[in-house]
Backbone bond lengths (Angstrom), bond angles and torsions (degrees), N, CA, C in turn:
res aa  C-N    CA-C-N  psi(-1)  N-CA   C-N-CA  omega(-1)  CA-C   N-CA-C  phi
1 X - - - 1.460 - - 1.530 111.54 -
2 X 1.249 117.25 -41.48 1.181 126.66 157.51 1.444 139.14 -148.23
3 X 1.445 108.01 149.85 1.394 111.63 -164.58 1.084 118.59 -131.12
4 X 1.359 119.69 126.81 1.593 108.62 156.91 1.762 127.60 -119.54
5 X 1.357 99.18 134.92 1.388 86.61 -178.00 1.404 105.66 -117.89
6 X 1.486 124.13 152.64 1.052 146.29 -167.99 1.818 118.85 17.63
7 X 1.037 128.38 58.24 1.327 148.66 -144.63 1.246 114.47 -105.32
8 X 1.761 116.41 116.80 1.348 104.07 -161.08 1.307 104.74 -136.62
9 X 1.561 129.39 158.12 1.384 92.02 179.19 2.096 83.03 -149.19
10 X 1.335 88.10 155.51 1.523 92.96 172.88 1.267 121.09 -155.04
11 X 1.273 121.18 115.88 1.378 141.72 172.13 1.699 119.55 -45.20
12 X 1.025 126.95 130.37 1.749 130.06 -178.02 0.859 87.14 -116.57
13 X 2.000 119.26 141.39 1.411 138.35 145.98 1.569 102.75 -115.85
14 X 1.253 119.54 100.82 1.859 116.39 164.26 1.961 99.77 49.64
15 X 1.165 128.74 -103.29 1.404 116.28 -162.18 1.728 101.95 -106.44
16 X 1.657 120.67 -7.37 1.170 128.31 -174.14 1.431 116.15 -101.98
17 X 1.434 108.52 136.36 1.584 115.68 -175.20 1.491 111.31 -108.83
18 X 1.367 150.82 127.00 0.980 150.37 155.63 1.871 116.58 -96.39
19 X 1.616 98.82 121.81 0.999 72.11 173.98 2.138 120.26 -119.09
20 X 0.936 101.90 138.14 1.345 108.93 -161.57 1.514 124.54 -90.70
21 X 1.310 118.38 -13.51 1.940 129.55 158.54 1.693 93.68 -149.76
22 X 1.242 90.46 147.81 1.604 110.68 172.88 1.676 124.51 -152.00
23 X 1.035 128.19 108.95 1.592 156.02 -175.16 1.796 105.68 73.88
24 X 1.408 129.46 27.80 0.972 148.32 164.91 1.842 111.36 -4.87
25 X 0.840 130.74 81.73 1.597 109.76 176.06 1.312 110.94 -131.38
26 X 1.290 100.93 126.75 2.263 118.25 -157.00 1.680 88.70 -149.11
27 X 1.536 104.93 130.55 1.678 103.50 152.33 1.381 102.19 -122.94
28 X 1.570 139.06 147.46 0.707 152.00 -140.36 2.017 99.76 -137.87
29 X 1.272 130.24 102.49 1.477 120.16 160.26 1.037 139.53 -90.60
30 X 1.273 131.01 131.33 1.506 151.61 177.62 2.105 85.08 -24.18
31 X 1.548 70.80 127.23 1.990 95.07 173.79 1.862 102.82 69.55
32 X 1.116 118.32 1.84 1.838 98.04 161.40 0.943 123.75 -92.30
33 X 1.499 106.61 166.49 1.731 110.96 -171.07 1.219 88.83 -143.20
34 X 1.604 103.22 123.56 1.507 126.53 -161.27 1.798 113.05 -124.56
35 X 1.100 107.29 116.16 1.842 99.80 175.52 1.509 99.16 -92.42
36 X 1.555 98.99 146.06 1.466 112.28 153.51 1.598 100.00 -121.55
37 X 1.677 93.69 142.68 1.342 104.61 179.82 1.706 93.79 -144.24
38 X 0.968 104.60 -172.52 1.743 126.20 -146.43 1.592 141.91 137.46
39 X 1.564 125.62 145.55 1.296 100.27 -168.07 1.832 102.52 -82.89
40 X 1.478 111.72 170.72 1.773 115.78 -177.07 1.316 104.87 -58.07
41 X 1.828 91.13 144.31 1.381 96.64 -177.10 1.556 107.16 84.56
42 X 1.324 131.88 -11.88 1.490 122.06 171.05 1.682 109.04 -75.60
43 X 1.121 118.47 -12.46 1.648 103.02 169.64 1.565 119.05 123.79
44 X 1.533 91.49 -1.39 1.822 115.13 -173.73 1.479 122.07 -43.83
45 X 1.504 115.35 -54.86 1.384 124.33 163.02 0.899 116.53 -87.86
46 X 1.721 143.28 7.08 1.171 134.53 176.38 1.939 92.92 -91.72
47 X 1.212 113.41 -32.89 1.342 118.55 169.35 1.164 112.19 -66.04
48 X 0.935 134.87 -29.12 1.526 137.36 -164.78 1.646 102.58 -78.05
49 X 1.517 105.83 -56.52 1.258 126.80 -174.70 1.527 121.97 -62.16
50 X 1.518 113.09 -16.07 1.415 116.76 174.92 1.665 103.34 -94.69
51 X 1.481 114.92 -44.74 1.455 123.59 166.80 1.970 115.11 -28.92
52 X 1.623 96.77 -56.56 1.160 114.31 -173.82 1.881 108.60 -76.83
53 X 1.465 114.81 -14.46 1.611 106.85 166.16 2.067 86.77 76.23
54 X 1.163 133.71 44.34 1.316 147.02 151.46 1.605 91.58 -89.62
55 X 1.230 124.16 -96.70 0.976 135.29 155.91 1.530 143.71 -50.56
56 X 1.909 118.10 142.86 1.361 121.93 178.13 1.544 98.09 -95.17
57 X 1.827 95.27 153.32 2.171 106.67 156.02 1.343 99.23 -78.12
58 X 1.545 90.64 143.59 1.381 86.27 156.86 1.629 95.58 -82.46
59 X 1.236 176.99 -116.13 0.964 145.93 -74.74 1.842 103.48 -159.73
60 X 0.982 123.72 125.47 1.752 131.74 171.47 1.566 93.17 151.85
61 X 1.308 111.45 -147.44 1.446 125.11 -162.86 1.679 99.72 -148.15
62 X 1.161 117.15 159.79 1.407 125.72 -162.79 1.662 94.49 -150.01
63 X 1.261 110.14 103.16 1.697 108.10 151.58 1.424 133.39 -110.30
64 X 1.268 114.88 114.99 1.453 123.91 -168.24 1.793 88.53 -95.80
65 X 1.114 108.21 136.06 2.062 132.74 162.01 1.875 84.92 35.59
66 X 1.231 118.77 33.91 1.867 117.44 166.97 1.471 104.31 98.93
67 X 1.374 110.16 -8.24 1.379 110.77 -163.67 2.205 114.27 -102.75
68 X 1.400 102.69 122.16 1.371 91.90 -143.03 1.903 89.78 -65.94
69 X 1.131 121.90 174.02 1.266 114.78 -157.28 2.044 110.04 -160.47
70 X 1.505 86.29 -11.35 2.014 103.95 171.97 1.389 124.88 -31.72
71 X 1.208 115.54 -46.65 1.327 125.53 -145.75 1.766 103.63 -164.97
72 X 1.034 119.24 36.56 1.948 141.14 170.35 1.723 88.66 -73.36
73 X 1.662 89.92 174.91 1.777 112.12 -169.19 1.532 85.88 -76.99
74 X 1.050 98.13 -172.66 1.658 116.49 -165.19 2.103 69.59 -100.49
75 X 1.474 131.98 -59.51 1.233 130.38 -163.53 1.862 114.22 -50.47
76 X 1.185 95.44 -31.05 1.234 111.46 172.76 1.710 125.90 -69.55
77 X 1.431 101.79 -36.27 1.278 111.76 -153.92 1.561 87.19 -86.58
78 X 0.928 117.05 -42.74 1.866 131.03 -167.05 1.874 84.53 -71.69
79 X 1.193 120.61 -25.91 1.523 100.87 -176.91 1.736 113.92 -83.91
80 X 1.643 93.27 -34.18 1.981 99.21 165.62 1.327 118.23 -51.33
81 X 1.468 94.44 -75.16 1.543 102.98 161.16 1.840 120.26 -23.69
82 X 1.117 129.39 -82.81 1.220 111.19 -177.53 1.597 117.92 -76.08
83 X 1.293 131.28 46.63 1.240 134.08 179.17 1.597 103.10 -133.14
84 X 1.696 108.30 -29.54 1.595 101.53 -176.24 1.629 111.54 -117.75
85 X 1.298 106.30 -9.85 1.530 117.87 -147.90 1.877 104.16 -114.19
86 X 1.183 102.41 148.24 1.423 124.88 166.22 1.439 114.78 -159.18
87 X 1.810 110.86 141.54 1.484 109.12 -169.38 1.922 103.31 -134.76
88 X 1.047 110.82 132.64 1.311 129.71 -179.21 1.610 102.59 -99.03
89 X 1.300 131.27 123.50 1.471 124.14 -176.68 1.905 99.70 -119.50
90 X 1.107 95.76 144.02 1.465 107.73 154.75 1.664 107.55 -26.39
91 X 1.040 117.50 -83.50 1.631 139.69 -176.58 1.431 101.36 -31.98
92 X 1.366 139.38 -37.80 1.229 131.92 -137.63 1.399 130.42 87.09
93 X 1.420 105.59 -77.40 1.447 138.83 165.34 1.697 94.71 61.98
94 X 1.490 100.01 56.11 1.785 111.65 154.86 1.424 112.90 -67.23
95 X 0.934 117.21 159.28 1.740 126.48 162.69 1.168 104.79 -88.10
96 X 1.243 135.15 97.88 1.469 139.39 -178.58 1.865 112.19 -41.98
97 X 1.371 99.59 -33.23 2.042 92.14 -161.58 1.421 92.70 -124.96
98 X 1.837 108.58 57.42 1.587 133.92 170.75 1.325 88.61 -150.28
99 X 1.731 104.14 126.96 1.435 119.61 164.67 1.768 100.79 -64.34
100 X 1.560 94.27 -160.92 1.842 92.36 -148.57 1.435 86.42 -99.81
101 X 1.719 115.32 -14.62 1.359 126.43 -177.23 1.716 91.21 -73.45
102 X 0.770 135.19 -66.25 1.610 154.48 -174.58 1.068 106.56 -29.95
103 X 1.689 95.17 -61.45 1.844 105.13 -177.48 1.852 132.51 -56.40
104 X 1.831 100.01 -32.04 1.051 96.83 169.46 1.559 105.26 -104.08
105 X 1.125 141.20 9.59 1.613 121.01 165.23 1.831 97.77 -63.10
106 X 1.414 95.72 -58.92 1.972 89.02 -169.28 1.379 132.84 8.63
107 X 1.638 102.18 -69.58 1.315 103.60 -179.36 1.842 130.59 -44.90
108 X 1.380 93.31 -32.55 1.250 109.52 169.21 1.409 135.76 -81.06
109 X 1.885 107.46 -25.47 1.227 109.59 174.34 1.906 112.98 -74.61
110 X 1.165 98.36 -18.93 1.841 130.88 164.00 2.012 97.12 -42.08
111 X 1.059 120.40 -41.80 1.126 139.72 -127.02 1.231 119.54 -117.86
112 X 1.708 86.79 -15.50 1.626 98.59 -174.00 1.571 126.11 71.19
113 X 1.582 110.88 -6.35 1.331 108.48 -166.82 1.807 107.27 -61.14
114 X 1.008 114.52 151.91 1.477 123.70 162.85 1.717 125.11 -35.55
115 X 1.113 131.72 154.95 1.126 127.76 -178.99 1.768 108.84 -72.18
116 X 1.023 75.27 -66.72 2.184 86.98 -174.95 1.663 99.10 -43.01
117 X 1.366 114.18 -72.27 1.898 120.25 163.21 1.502 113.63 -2.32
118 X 1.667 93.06 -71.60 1.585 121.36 -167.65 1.483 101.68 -61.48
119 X 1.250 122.93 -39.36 1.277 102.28 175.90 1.798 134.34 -109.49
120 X 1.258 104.59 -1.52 1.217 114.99 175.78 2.183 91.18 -79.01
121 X 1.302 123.23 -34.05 1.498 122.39 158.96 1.384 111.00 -18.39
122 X 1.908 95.54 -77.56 1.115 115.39 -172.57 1.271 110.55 -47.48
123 X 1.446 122.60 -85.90 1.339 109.56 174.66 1.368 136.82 -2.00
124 X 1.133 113.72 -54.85 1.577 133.99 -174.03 1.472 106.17 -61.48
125 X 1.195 129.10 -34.46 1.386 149.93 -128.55 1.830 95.92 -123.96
126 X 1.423 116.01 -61.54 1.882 129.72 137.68 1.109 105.83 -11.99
127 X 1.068 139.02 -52.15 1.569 134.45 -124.26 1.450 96.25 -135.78
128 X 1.337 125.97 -31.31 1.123 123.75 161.23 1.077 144.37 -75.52
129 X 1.181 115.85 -34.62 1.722 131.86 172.07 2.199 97.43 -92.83
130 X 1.236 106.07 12.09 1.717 94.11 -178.32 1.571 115.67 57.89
131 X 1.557 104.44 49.19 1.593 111.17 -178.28 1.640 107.89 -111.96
132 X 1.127 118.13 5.27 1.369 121.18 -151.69 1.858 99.19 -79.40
133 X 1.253 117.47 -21.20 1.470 112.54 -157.56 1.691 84.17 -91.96
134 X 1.184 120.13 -17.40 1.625 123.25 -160.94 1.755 99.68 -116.38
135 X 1.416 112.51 39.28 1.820 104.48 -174.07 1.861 96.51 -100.58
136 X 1.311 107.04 13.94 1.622 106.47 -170.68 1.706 105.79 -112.08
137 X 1.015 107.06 -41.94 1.507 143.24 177.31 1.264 116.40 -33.85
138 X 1.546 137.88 97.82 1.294 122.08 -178.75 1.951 125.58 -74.87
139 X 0.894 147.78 167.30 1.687 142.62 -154.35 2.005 91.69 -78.58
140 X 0.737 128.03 -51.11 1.652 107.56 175.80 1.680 113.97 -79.46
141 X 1.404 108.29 34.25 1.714 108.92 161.70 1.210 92.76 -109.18
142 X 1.422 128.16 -14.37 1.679 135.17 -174.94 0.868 119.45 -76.42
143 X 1.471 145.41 161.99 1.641 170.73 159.78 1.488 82.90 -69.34
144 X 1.418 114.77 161.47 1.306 143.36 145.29 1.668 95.00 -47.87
145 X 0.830 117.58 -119.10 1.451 133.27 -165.00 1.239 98.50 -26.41
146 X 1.539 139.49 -28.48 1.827 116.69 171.62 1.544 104.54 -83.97
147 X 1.003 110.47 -38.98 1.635 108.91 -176.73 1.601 105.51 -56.54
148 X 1.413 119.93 -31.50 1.588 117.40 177.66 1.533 118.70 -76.75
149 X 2.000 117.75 -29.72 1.182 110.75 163.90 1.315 115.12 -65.98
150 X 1.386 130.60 -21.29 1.228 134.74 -168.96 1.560 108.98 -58.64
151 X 1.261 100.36 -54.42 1.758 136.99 151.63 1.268 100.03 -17.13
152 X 1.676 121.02 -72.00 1.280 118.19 -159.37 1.618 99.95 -94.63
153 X 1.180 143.73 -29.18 0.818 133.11 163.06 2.086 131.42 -35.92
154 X 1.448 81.08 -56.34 1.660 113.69 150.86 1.611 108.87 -29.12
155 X 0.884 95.27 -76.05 1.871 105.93 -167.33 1.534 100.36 -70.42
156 X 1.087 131.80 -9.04 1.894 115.77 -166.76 2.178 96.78 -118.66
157 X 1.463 104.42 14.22 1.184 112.13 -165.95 1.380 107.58 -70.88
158 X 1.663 124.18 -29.39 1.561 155.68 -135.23 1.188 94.96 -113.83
159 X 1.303 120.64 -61.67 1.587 128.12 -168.38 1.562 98.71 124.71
160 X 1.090 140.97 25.29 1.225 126.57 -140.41 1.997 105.92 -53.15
161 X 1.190 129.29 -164.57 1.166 120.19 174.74 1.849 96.81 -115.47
162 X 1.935 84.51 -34.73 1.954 75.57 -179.39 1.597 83.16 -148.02
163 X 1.742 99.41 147.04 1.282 117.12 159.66 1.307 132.63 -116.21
164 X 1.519 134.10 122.16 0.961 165.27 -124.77 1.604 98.53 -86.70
165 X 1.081 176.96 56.05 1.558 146.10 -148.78 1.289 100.08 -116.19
166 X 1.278 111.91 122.02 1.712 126.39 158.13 1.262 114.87 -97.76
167 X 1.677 106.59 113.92 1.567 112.98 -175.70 1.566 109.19 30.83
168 X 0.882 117.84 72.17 1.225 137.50 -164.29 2.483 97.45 -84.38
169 X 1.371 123.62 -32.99 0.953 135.51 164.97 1.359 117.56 -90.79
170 X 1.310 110.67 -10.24 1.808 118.68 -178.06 1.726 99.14 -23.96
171 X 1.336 100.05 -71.44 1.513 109.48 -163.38 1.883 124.75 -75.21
172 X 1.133 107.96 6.98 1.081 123.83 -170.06 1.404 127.72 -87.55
173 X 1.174 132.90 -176.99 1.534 141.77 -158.14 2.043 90.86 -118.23
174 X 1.098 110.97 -173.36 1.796 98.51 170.68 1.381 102.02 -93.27
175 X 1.321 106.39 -38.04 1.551 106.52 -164.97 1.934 107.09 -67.65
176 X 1.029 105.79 -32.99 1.526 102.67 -173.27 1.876 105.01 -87.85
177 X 1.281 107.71 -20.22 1.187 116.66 -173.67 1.723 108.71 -74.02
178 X 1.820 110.31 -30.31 1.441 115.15 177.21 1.688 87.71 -69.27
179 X 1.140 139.93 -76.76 1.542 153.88 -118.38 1.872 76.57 -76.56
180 X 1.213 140.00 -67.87 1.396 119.87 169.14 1.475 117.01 -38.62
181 X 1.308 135.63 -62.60 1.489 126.24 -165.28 1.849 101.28 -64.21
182 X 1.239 127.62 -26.23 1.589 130.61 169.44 1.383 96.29 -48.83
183 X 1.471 108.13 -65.51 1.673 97.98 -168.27 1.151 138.05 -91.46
184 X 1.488 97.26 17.48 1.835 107.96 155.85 1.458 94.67 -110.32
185 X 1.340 160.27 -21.34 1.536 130.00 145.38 1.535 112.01 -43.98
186 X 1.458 128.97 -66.16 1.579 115.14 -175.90 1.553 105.76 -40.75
187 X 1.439 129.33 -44.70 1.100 123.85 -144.63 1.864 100.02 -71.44
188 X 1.545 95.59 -37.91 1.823 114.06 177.87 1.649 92.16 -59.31
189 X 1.216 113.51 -78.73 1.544 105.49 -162.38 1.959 118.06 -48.25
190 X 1.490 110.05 -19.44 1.338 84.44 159.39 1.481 119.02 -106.75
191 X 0.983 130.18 38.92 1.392 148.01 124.00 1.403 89.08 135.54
192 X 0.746 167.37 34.07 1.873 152.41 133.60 1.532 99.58 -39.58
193 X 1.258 108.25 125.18 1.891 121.08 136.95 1.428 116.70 -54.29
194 X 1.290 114.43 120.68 1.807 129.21 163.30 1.158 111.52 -91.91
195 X 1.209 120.80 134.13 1.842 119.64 148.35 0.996 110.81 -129.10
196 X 1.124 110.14 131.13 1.724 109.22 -178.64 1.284 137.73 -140.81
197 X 1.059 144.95 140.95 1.409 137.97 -155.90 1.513 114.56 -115.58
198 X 1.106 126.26 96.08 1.740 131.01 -174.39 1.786 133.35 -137.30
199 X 1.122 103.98 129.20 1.476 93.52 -163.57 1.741 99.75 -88.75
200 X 1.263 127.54 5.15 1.464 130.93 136.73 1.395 132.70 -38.27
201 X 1.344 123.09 102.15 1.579 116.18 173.26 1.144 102.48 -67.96
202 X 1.497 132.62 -51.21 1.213 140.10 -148.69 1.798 105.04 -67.69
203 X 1.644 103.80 -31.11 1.738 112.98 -167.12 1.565 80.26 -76.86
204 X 1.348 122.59 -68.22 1.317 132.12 -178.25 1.761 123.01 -16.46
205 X 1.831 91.77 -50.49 1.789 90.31 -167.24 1.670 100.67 -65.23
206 X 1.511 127.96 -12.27 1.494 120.70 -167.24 1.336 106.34 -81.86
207 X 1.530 114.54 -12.40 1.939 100.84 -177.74 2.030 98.51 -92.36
208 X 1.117 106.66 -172.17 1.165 131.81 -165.86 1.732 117.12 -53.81
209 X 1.901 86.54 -59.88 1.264 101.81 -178.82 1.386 107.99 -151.32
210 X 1.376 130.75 178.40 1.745 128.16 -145.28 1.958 93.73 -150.52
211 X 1.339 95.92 104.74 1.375 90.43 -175.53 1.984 94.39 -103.87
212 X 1.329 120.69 136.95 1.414 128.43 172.33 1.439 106.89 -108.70
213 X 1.328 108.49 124.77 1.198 106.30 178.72 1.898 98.58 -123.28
214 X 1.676 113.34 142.33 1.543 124.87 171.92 1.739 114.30 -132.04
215 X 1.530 94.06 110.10 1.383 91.81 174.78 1.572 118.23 91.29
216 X 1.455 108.19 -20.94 1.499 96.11 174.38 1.925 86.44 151.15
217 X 1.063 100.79 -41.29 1.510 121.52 -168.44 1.719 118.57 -81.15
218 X 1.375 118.69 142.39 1.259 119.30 -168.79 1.676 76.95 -104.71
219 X 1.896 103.21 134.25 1.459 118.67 176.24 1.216 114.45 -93.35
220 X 1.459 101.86 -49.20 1.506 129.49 171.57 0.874 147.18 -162.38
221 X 1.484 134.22 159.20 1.638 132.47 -159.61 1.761 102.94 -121.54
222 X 1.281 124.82 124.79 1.085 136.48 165.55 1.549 114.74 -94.20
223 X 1.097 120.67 167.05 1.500 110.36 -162.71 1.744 83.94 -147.82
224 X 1.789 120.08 116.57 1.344 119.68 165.26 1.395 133.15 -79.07
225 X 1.083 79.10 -58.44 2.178 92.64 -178.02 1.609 91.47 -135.53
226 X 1.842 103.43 179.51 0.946 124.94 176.74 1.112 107.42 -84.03
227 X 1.478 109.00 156.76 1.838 112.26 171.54 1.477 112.03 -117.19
228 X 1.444 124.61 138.90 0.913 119.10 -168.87 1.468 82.65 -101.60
229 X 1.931 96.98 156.82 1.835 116.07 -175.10 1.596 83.56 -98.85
230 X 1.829 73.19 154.69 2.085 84.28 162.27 1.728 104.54 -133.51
């Protein structure tokens, strides 16, 4: 589903170069759920961010579903992007003056979907994650940890094929921080792709496999459980 081969990417400031991944090579299969971990500054969201088609390499190859995908229009890339992709951030990144009902239609009003569609979605989506008493509620009437399911709720509204999560528990308590990593395993076991970025071993040992990256460079790959194909 996805590939990268030799994938590099480097940042310019005026006469200074940073470089932030270098000879990168990860394939990624339909239905895994993959942690990247590493210390800051190893390249985690800069990986994340090329995965997710936010960002270009400067240099390797990128195959999304066989289709090479490196160096596409910015019009294009924003069309991959919202056809395969969903991203959960540390931050949240609610729209503060959008109820929580509001917050997760978006993706869909993005989408063109229909109103009645869009919200009988929603509903479904309410009712599933236990949001329904809170669909009026704007994101600072919220807890940390509801404002972040809101988050994930948000992102699984589309269907995505794979969702993106950057430190997705960063901001969290433990207890609310498990009840998020639960509902990106359900979301994996009925076949969603995870990627995820966490400086948690413990969040880490629950996905598939454990990619470490230092300096730019993937060191090593640990392998947790089995993945079932769909």
């Amino acid at each position: 589903m996805i590939e990268l081969i030799d994938i590099g990417k480097v940042f310019k400031n005026k006469d200074v170069e940073t470089k932030a991944l270098s000879n990168i090579n990860l394939t990624v299969s339909q239905g895994e759920f993959i942690s990247i971990m590493g210390p800051s500054g190893c390249g985690k969201s800069s990986l994340l961010n090329i995965i997710g088609l936010i960002d270009s390499p400067t240099s390797g190859m990128y195959l999304l579903n066989r289709k090479l995908v490196s160096n596409i229009t910015e019009r294009d890339r924003t069309s991959q992007r919202k056809n395969n992709f969903a991203f959960i951030f540390q931050s949240f990144n609610l729209i503060d003056d959008l109820t929580v009902l509001e917050n997760i239609e978006l993706p869909l009003v993005y989408q063109k979907i229909p109103q009645v569609e869009r919200l009988r979605s929603v509903n479904e989506v309410l009712e599933r994650f236990n949001l329904k008493h809170r669909a009026g509620y704007f994101p600072n009437e919220l807890s940390g940890g509801q404002q972040q399911l809101v988050a994930v709720a948000r992102a699984v509204i589309a269907r995505p094929k794979v969702i993106l999560a950057d430190e997705p528990t960063g901001n969290l308590d433990s207890t609310h921080g498990e009840d998020i990593i639960q509902e990106l395993v359900k979301l994996n076991e009925s076949g969603t792709t995870i990627i995820m970025v966490t400086h948690s071993l413990m969040q880490a040992q629950r996905s598939h496999r454990i990619i470490h990256l230092f300096d730019g460079h993937v060191v090593t790959e640990t392998f947790s459980r089995s993945i079932n194909h769909f």
